[in-house]
N, C-alpha and C positions, 0 to 999 in steps of 0.2 A: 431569400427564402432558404430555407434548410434543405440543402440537395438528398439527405438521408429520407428525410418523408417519401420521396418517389420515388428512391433507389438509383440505383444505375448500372449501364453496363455496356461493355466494349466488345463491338465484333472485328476480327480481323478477316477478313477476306481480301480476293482479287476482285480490281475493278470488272465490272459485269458489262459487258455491251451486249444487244440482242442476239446475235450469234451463238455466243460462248452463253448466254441465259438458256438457249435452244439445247444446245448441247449437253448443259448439266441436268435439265429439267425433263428432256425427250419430249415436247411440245409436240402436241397431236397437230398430225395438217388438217386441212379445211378438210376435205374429205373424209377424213376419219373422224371428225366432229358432227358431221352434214350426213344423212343414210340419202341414198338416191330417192328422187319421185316415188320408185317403181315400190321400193322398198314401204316407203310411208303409207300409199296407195292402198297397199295388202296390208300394211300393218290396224290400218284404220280400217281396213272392211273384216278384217277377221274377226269373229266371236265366237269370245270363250266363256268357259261359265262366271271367272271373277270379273271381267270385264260385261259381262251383263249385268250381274250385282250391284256392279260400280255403276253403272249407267241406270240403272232402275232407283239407286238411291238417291242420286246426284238430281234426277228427274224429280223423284218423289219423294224429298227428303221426309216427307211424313211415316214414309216407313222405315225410315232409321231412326226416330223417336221415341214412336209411340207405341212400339211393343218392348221399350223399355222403362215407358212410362208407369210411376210409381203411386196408384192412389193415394195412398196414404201420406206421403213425402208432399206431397203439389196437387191435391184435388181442392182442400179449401184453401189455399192461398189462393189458386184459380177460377175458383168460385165467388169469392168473394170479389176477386179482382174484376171476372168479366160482370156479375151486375153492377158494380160501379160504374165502369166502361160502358155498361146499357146504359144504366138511367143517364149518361153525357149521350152518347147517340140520341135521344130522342130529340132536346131542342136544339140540339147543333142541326142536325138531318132537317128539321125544321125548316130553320134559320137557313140554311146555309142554300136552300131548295130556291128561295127567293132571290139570293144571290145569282144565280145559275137561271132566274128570270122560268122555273118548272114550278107545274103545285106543287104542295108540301110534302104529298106523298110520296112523291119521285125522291126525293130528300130518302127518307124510312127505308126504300128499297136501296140506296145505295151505301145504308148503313148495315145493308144485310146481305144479299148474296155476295159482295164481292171478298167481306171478309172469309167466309163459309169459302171460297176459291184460294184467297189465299193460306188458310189452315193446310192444305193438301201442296202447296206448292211454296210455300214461303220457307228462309231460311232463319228471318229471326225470330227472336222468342217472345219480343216483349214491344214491337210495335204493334199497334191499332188502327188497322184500314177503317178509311170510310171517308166521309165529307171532309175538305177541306179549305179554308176561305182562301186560298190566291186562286186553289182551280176552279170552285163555284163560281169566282169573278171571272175567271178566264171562259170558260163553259158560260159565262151571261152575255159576256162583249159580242160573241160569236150568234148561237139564240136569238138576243136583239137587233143582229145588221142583219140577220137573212131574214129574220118575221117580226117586223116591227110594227107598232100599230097601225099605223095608216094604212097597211095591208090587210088590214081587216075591221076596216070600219061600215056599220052595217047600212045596208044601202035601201030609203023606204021608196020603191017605183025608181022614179028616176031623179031622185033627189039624195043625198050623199050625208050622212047624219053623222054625231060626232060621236053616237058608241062605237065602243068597239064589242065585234063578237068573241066575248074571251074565249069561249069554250074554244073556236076552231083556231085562235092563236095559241091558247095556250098546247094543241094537240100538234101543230106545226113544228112549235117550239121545242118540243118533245121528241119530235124527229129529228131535230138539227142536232139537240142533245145528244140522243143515239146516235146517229151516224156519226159524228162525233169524237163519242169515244169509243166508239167502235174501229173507228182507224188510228185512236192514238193508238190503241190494246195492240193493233196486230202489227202497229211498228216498232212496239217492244217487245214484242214475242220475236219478231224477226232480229233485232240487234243484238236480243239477247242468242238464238242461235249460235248467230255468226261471231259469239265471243266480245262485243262489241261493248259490254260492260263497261269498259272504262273511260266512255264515252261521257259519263258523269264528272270524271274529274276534268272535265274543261267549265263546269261551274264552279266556280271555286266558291270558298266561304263568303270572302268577302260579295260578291257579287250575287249570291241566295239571298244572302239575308239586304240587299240594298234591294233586291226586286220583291221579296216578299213585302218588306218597307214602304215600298212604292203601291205592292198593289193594297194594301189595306188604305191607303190614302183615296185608292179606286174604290172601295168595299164600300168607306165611310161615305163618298160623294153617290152612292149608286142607293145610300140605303137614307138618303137624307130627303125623300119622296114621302117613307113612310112616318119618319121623324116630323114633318111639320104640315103632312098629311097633304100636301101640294099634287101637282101633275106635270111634271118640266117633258119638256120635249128630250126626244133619246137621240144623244148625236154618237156617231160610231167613228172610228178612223183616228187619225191623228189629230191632236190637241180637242178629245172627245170629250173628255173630263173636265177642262178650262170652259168649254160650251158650256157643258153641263152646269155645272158650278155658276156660270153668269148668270144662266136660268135661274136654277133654284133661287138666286139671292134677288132676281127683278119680282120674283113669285112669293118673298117673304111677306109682303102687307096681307096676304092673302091666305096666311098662316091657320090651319083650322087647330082651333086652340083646345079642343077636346083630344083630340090625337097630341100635339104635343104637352098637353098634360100624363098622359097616360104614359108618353114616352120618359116625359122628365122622372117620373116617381119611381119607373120601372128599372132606371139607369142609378137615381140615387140608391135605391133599395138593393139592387145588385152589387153596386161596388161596395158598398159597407158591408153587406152580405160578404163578399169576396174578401175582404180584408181583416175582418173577423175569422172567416173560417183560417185564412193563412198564419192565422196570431193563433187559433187552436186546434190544428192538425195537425201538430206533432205529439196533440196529447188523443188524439179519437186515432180507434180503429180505420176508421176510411173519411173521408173528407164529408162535408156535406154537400147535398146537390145539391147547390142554391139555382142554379139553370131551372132542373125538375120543378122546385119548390115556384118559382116563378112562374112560368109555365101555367101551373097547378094552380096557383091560386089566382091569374090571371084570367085563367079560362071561365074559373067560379065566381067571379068580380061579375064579367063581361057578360056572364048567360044568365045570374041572376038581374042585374041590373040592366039589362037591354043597350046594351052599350050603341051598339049597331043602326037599332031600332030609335033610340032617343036623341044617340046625339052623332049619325050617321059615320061611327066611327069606325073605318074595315077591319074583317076579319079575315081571319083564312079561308071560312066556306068549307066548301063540301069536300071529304074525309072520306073516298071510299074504304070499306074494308073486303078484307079477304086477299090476297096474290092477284096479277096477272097474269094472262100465259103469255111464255115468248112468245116473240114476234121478229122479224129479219128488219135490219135496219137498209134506210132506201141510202140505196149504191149511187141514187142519181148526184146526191148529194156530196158524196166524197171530194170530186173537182174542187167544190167552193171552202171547201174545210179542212185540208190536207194540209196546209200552211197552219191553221191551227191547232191542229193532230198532232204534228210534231212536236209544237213548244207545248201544249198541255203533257205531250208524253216526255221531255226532256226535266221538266219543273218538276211534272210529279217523280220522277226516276230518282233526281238530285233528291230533294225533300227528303224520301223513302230514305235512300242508301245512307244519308249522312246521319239520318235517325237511327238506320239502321245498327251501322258501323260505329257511335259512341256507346251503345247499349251494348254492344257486343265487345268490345277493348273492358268494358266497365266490368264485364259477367264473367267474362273470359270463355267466347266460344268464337267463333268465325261464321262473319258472313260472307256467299259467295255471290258477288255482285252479280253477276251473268245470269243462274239466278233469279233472284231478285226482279233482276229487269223483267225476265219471261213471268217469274209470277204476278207481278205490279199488270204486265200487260195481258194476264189471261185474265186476271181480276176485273179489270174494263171490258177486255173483248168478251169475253163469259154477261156478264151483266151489263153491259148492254144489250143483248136480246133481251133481257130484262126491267127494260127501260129505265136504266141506272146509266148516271151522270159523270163524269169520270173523278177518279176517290185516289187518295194517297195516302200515306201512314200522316196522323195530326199529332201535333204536336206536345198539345193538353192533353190527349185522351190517353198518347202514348205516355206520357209522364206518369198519370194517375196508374194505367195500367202499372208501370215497373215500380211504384210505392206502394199501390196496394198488394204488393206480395206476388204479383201473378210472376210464373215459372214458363209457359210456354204459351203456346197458341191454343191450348184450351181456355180460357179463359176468351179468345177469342168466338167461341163456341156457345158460350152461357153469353156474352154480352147479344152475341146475334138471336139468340131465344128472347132475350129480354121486347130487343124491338120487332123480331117475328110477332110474341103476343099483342105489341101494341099493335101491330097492322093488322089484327085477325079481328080482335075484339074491341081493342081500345080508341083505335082512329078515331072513329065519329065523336067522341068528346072531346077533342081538340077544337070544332068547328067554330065554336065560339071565342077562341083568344085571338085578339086584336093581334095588328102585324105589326104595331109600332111596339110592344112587348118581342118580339122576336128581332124586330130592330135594333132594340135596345141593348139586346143579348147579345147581338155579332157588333155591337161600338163595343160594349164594354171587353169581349173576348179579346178586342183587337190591341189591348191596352198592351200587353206585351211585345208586340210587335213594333207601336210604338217607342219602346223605349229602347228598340235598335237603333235610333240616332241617335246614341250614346258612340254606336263605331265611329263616330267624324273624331271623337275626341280621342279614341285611342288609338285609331289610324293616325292619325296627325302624330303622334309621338311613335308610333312603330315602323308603318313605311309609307312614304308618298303615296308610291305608285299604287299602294292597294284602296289608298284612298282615293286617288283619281278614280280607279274602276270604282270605288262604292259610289262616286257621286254622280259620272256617268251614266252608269245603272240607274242609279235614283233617279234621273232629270230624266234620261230616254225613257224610261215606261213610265212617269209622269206625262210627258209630253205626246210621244209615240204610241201609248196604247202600251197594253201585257203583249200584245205578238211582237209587235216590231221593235219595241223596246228591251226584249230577249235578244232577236236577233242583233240591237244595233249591241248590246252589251255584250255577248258573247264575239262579235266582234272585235272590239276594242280591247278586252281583254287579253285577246292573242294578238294584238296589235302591240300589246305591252309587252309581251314575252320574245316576240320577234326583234321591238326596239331594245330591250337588254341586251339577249346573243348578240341584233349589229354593230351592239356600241358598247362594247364590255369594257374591262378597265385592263389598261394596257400596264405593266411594271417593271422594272428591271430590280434583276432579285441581287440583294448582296447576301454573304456569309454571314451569322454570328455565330461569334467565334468563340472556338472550342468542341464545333458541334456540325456535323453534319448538315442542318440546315440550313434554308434560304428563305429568307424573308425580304416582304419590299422596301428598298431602298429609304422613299420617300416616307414610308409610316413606321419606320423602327428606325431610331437615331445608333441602337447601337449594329447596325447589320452595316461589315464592310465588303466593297467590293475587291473580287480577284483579279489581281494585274493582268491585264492582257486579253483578260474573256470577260464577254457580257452575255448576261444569262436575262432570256425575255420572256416575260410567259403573259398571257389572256387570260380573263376570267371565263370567258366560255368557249367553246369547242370553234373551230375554225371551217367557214363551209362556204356556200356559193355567198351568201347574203354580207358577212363582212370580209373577203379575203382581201379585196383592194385595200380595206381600210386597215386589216391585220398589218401589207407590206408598209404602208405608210408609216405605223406608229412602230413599227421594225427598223424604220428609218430613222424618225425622230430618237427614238430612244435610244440607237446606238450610237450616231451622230454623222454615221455616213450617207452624203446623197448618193448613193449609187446611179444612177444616171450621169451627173456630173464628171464624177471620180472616172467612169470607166470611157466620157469621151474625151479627158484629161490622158488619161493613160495611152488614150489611142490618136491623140493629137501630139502626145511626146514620143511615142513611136514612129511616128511620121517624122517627125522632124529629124528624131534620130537616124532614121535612116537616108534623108537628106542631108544629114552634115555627115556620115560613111563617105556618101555619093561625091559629097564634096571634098573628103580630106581624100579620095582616093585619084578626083582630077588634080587639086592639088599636088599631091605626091608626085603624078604622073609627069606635072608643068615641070616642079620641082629637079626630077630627074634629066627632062629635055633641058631645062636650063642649065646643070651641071653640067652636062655634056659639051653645051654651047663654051662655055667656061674653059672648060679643058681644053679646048681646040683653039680657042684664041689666043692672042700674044697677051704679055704682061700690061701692054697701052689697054686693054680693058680691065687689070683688076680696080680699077678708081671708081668702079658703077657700084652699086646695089651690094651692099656686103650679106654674104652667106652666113644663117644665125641660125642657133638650135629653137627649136620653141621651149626644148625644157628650160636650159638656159637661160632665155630671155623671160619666161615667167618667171622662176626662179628669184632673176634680176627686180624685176616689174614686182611682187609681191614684197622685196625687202623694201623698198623705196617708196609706191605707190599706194600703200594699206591706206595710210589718212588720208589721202587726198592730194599730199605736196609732189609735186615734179619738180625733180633740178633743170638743170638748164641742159644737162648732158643728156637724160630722158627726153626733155622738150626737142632738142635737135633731133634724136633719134628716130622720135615720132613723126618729126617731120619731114625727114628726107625717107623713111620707108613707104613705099609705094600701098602696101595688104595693109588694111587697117580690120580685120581677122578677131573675130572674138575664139578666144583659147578657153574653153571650158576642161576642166581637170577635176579629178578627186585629190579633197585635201589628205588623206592618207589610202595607203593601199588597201585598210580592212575597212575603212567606212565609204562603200559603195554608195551609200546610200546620199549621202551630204557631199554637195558638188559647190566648188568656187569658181567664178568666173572672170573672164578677162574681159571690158569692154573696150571696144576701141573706138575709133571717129576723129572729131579732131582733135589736134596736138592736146587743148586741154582739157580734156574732158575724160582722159584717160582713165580709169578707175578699178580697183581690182573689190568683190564684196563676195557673198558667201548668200543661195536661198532661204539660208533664216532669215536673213534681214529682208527678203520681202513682203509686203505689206497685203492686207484682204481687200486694200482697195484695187491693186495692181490686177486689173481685168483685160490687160490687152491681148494678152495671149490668147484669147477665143473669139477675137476680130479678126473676120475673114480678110478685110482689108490687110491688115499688119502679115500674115499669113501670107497673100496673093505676096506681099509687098519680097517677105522673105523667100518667098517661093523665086520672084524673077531675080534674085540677088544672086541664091544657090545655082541656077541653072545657067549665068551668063559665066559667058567663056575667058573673060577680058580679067586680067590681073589687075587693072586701076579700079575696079569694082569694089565699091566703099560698106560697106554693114554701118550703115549712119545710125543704126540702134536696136540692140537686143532686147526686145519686154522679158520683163522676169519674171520666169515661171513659178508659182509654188500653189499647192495646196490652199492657203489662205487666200487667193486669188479669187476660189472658187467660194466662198463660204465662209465660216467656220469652224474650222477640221480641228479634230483632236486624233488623228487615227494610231490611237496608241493599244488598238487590239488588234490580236490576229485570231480567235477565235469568238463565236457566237451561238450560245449554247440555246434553243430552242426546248421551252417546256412544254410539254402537251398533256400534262397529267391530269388536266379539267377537260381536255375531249373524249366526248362517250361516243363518238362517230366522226368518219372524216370521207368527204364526197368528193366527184373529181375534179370538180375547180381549186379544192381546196389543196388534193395532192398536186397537181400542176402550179400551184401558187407555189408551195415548198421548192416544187423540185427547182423554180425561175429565179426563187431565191439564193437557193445550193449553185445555180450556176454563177449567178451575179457577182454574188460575193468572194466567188472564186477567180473572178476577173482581177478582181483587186487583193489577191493573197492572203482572205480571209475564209479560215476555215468555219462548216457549219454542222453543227451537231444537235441531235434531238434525242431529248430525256422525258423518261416517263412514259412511256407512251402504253394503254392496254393494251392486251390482246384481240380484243374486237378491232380495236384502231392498226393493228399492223395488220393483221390478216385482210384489212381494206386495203394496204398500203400495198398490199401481194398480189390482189386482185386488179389495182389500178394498175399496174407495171409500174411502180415507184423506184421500183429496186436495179439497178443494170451494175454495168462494169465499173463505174467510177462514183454511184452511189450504193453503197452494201448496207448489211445491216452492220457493220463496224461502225457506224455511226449513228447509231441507233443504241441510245444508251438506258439501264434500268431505273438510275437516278438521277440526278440533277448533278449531286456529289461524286456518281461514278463516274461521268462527264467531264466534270473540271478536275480531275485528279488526271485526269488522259490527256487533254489538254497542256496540263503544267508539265507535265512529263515528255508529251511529243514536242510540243515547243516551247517552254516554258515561258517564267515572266519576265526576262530579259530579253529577247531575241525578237523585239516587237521593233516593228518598220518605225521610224517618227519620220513627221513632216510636220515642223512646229513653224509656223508666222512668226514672223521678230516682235517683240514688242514695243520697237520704238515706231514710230509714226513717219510716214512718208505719203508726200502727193502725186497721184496719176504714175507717170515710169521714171521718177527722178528720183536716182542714186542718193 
């Protein structure tokens, strides 16, 4: 690719470390970033006049609109908009009242005050409160386990009949409604308070739309009573719906075929109705209300022709009109309902905000979640004294709204005039349409809903794991019910977010070259690594939940077991200091026996001849390298008494690689070098061989034989390649770091320092070091000198303090040897 297209350019600076970053930059301390309690305390209780301003608007955003509000600019586009929006309120509110198991009219009233609440308190422009089909279903599940019919079946004397009295169920019902959502309202007025907004982004997308998916599969199985005009028994709880469903299908030969006539015709006639208008509403002014028109001409079918009366097919019934007055909802009830308070108030929150939030990216204005939540929840707690069911922005009605032109929440305003007039005047003419027409209405609405299980197929190509939660989701509130199948899903979801951060992807980065950068090894063939330092970084932040697993793959991927290494190091310091211990009686005998010498006559110089050790290795190494002994060695060997292994370095500047004498019997003599030790050569960490050496060192007796030195090396232990002396630590993906996780670091910095491996840490935020300040990270032997701004200012310090030659090696030979033979 042409480097010209994206230009280029060269900075020259000094290597940066967090220090000298401090120093150029004047980085505020914590405290000067942080104002005291005391300070905050007053700062929040003072009022001023902008900060009342701010707080009167933020409260009531309606007064930051609507006195700049333009008739002319957005009255008929809002007008227009909100009676569209009505005439969808009326058979949704319907419909959706039966869902939620309340008369119809309860439906009407919750297409009406709640939006009228949220006008004055909402922050978007172009969503439409009101009925909603997951929460009518979720508002039904609850309704039907606390007042189900057996609880009100009417009793003649003392005999037990199999009506039911609806009036006092359906008035029960009503209350469980209200109380209801009367407590989801004021748990989002409360969250919203406390800032807690963002309490919605633990629903994620995928996981809305797998539970709305699920619950229309609940809608269609709860509304398939008045579909084949049957009576199944109402089962609540876990695996409610699979009951359900057995029912209805042992209940099919018993089909009342006047109801499902009425249903089939109602469902064919709407979807062509629907797919027509979708083929010619980009050419009408406003869509047409095929809902309404249904409705309408169902109601005129069913009251001319006695639908009810001839062929006992149900209707809605009785319609009152005019308002009710509030009324307080019973508190007794809250205990049993409070589990479903919350997830009705969670669902509709999510729903709300994510409608909210693409209409608002789409317009270009902001919504403020916080907010939102307190309006969503005064909108319920308000209307339910109202006897209103709990409402959320819909998804249809909001669509129609922002196509028909509507600009704000006026339009909101004319659509709740639309269904006010129907509950003043118009109710009572609804009385006559059949409930299998309004059934038919909430199958066919749910058709989009359906074709959400379209996500399996593009989840599957985009990400597993978001598909696990879709399908999760979908099977638990299938199986589990709309509550607990919220709860098990919102579970497992953050069960997916935990198992990423514990099990991240471990890399070790090399250079490509030419370039400042570091990329991973393993997935860029051209990124090479720098001699001597290996550079490790994690895909997510380092904290209590993976830091074990961090050290391990700190392990693996640099190739040192530290455990091993450092009880290698401290079993060769041991030793070392037993063979001190030992050349030093040595020496001592050495000396007494010179002395012995010098006092005796010449009749003793025929004993034990006095030899240098330089000397005799010296000798020992010309002659002994292959293997062959003369015969003058052989004698030698075997008239000397010390059979002494002489360990030496083979030059004065490589400390590091040692040759060894071994001795024992005459033939077995041998002179070799630690490369040539093999990773099978384990005996050097047998306690036995150890004990064995140990009583050899400590005996006092000059005939004391070394009948066999194990060979030490590094490959004994493993696999060692220990060809680094620095280890560069990325942290540029932690947004936080906790104190197990500085205590991991710091266990590291010591470890590797046991073994003369320096450790450095690159990248790191400013939020992540000022933890690092507050942990006590920092002392006299770890600074911020090692605490580097990049990756690249890191390994430039490295190559520089010790470069890439002056690296320890301890390489295994590669020829092949068995157990401790030479």
């Amino acid at each position: 690719m042409d480097s010209r297209r994206f230009g280029k350019y060269i900075v020259e600076r000094e290597v940066l470390d967090e220090q000298r970053l401090e120093e150029i930059t004047q980085r505020k301390t914590y405290s000067d970033n942080q104002s005291s309690l005391t300070e905050r305390l007053k700062d929040s209780l003072r009022c001023t006049v902008p900060k009342l301003k701010h707080s009167m608007m933020s409260s009531l955003p309606v007064l930051y609109w609507l006195p700049k509000y333009s008739v002319w600019d957005y009255g008929m586009p809002d007008l227009i908009s909100g009676i569209s929006v009505g005439i969808m309120h009326l058979p949704q509110g319907l419909a959706y009242a039966m869902l939620a198991s309340v008369p119809p009219v309860f439906g009407l009233y919750s297409s009406l005050y709640p939006a009228l609440i949220y006008f004055f308190f909402g922050t978007s422009r172009h969503i439409s409160i009101g009925t909603f089909t997951v929460l009518s279903i979720m508002v039904g599940s609850v309704t039907e386990r606390l007042a189900p019919d057996v609880n009100f079946l009417i009793q003649n004397g003392t005999n037990v009949t199999a009506e039911v009295n609806i009036t006092a169920r359906d008035s029960y019902r009503v209350q469980v409604a209200v109380a209801t959502t009367v407590l989801g309202g004021l748990i989002q007025v409360a969250l919203g308070l406390v800032k807690f907004g963002f309490v919605g982004t633990y629903l994620s997308e995928p996981l809305v739309r797998a539970y709305t998916t699920a619950a229309s599969a609940h809608a269609v199985v709860a509304q398939l009573k008045y579909i084949f005009g049957v009576s199944p028994t109402r089962f609540s709880g876990p695996f409610s719906m699979v009951y359900t469903l057995k029912d209805v299908c042992s209940l099919l030969p018993h089909t009342h075929l006047p109801t499902l006539v009425v249903s089939a015709v109602s469902m064919v006639l709407l979807i062509a109705a629907k797919e027509l208008n979708s083929f010619i509403s980009p050419k009408l002014p406003v869509p047409i209300p095929v809902e309404l028109i249904t409705i309408v001409a169902g109601t005129l079918i069913s009251a001319y022709t006695h639908l009810n009366r001839n062929y006992t097919i149900s209707v809605v019934g009785e319609i009152p009109s005019g308002l009710s007055p509030p009324s307080v909802p019973d508190a007794s009830l809250f205990g049993e309902v409070i589990g479903d308070a919350f997830a009705l108030a969670m669902v509709g929150y999510a729903i709300s905000i994510s409608l909210g939030k693409t209409f608002a990216l789409k317009h270009g204005y902001k919504v403020d979640s916080n907010q939102e939540l307190v309006a969503l929840g005064l909108s319920n707690a308000v209307g339910g004294f109202f006897q209103c069911f709990s409402v959320c922005s819909s998804m249809s009605r909001s669509l129609i709204q922002e196509t028909t032109g509507g600009k704000t929440q006026m339009a909101a305003v004319a659509s709740s005039l639309i269904v006010l007039v129907t509950i003043l005047k118009l109710g009572p003419l609804f009385q006559e349409l059949p409930k299998a027409v309004l059934a038919a209405i909430v199958f066919v609405n749910l058709k989009g809903m359906f074709k959400q299980h379209s996500d399996i197929v593009t989840l599957w190509k985009r990400s597993k794991i978001d598909l696990m939660v879709w399908l999760v989701t979908w099977v638990s509130t299938l199986l589990l019910n709309l509550d607990l199948g919220l709860a098990a899903s919102i579970l497992f979801a953050l069960l997916t977010v935990i198992f990423r951060t514990q099990m991240p992807t471990y890399s070790v980065l090399g250079n490509v070259p030419g370039t400042e950068l570091y990329v991973d090894m393993e997935t860029h063939r051209e990124a090479r690594d720098v001699p001597g330092v290996t550079i490790f970084r994690s895909s997510a932040t380092v904290y209590f939940a993976n830091a074990d697993l961090y050290i391990e793959a700190l392990k693996e991927k640099s190739g040192l077991d530290i455990s091993k290494m450092i009880i290698y190091k401290k079993r060769q310091e041991a030793k070392q200091r037993r063979r001190e211990r030992r050349a030093e009686r040595r020496a001592k005998r050495q000396a007494k026996k010179e002395r012995r010498v010098a006092q005796r006559a010449a009749k003793h110089l025929s004993g034990a001849p006095v030899f240098s050790v330089e000397e005799e290795a010296g000798s020992w190494r010309n002659t002994c390298v292959d293997g062959d002994v003369t015969d003058r060695e052989q004698q030698g060997c075997t008239e000397r008494e010390n059979g002494t292994v002489f360990i030496i370095p083979t030059t004065p500047r490589t400390p590091d690689r040692w040759e060894y004498l071994k001795g024992g019997e005459p033939d077995c003599t041998s002179l070799g070098s630690i490369s040539e030790l093999q990773e099978g050569d384990t005996t050097t960490l047998d306690s036995s061989s150890d004990d064995t050496l140990s009583r050899d060192l400590d005996s006092s007796s000059d005939d004391t034989l070394s009948r066999d030195l194990e060979r030490i090396s590094l490959g004994s232990l493993g696999k060692w390649s220990w060809d680094i002396h620095s280890i560069i630590i990325d942290l540029s993906t932690a947004n936080f770091i906790d104190i197990v996780a500085i205590k991991t670091i710091r266990n590291i910095i010591h470890d590797f320092s046991e073994i003369d491996v320096d450790i450095y840490i690159a990248g790191c935020q400013a939020p992540v070091v000022e933890q690092l300040e507050l942990g006590d990270f920092f002392s006299e032997t770890i600074t911020k000198r090692s605490l580097f701004v990049s990756v690249h200012d890191a390994v430039l310090y490295c190559l520089n303090h010790r470069g890439a030659t002056s690296i320890p090696r301890y390489e295994p030979s590669v020829d092949t040897y068995d157990g401790t033979k030479l």
